[in-house]
N, C-alpha and C positions, 0 to 999 in steps of 0.2 A: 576065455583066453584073450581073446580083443581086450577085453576091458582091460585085462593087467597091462598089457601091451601098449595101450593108450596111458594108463595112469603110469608107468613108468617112463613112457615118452617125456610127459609133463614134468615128472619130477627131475628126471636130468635138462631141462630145460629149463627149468627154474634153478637148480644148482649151478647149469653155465651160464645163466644173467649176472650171478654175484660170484662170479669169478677174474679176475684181472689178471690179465699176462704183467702189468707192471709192478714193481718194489714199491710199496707203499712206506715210506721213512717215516718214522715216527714225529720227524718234527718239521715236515712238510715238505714241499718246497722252495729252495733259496730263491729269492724276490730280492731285487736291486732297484733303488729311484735314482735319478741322475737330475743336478739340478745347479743351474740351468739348465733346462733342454735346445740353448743354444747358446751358442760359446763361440769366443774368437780363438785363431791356433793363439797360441802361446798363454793361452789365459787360464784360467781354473774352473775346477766345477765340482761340485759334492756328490760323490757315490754315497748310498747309503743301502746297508742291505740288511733282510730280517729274516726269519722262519729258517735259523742256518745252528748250527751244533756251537755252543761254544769250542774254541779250541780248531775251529776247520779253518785252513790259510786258503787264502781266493786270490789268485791270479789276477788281476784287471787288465780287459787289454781294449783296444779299441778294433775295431773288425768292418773292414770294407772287401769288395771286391777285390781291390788290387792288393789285400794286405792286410797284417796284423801290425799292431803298433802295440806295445808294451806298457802299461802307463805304473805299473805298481803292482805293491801287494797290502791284502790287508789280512787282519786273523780278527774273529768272529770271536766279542764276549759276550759272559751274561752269567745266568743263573738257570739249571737244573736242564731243560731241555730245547729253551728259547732262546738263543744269541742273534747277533749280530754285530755289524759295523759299522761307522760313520769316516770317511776320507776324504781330504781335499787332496787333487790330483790337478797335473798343470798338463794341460795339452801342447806337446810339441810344437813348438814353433814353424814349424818348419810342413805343418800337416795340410795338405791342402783342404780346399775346403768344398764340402757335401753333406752328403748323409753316411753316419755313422753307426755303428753299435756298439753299447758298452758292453762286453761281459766278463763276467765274474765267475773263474771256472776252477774247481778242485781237482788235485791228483787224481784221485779217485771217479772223475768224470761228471761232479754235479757242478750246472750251470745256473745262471741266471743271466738275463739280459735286460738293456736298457736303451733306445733310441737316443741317437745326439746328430746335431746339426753343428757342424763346426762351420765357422765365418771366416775371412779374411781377418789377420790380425790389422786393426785401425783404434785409431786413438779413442773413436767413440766407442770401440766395440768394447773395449777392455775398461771403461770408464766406468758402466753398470748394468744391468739388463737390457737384454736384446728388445729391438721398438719390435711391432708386429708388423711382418709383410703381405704382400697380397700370396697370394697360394699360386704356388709355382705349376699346377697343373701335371706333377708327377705323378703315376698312375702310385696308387699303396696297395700293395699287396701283402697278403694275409696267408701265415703257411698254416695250412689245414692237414698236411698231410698226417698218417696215420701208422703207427709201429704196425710191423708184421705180426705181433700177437693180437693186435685189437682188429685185425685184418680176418684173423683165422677165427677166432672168437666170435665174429659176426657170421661170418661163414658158416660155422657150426649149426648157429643158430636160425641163419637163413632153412638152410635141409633139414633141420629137426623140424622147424615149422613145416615146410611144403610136406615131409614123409608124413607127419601126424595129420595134415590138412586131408593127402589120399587116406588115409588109414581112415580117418571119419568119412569120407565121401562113400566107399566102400561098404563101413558097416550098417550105411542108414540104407545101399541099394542093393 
């Protein structure tokens, strides 16, 4: 009776390892490059984006703390299940200048992002690629955070583990 109890522990333990709360798309997730990855306001800069549906329109906006900025839209080609985009897009003149994100977001709620550094607009900045500066000693921070299905899904498998750990400690004493 242990034993079934134990071998069926394990099997639904290995059936919630390959299980994902998330929608897996068939043609992956949308990925955006932005380039330059720094740029004067009023100047230009190439979105370019892959692993998207032919046929999907993307939003492009620029996103700070104080704000969204609007810069365009594009619509995703290609062949069979692979699309994407390539856009030159002008940054607002008028944008001050930080740190920025690009993203690339559908009706439907699939995103993509891309880091930007907009400059003061100046006559060098807009002339050709940004020089390299010394590093401004901004902390970079990295979001790790975690869906509430991949939350619960660990969780599951945290207690499966510990019940089947007592379950063996038990039938060895």
């Amino acid at each position: 009776m242990k034993t079934q109890l134990i071998r069926s522990l394990i099997i639904v333990m290995v059936i919630l390892a390959f299980i994902t709360p998330n929608t897996a798309l068939a043609h992956g997730e949308p990925v955006i490059a932005v380039n330059p990855a720094v740029a004067a306001a009023g100047g230009a800069i190439t979105v370019t984006g892959n692993e998207m549906e032919p046929g999907e329109v993307f939003s492009l906006t620029l996103e700070s703390p104080a704000g969204s900025i609007l810069l365009g839209e594009a619509t995703a080609t290609g062949e069979g299940e692979e699309g994407g985009f390539t856009v030159t897009l002008t940054i607002p003149a008028e944008t001050a200048s930080g740190s920025y994100t690009v993203q690339a977001a559908t009706e439907e709620g699939e995103t993509a992002t891309a880091d930007l550094t907009v400059t003061a607009p100046t006559a060098e900045a807009s002339a050709g690629p940004a020089t390299l500066q010394e590093p401004s000693g901004e902390p970079h921070e990295i979001d790790r955070s975690k869906s509430i299905g991949q939350l619960i899904v660990a969780g599951v498998l945290v207690a499966l583990s510990v019940a089947a750990g007592f379950i063996l400690l038990r039938s060895r004493g």
